[in-house]
Steps between C-alpha positions, in 0.01 A plus 500: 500500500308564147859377324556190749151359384531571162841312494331213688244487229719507236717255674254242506521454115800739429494368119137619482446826676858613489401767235106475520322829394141569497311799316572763265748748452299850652304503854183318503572487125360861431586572274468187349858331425645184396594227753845575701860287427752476724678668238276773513679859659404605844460871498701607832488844480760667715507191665726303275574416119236336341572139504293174400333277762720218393803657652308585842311179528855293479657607870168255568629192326889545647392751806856428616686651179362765301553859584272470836709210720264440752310135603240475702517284866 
């Protein structure tokens, strides 16, 4: 439900908050870091290759393409 209401939000001024980021690059900014990009790397771990928020944030601009295909009813 956290990902429906973000995509509402965003979807109520998609050209605004599509890629909207607020605060720095390291949690709670200790130690202290510059402000994050969305072309900043997310450290996944084991998870998954690091990638930049820019190409996770965009399955919220076209939810229906992308590599996640899903809408929301």
């Amino acid at each position: 439900m956290v990902d429906r209401t973000w995509w509402v939000w965003q979807n109520q001024k998609p050209l605004d908050r599509a890629f909207m980021l607020h605060g720095t690059r390291t949690f709670f900014n200790d130690p202290p870091s510059p402000n994050a990009t969305i072309e900043d790397d997310l450290a996944m771990w084991w998870v998954a290759p690091k990638s930049p928020p820019s190409s996770i944030l965009k399955h919220h601009v076209s939810v229906a393409g992308g590599p996640y295909c899903y809408t929301y009813a």
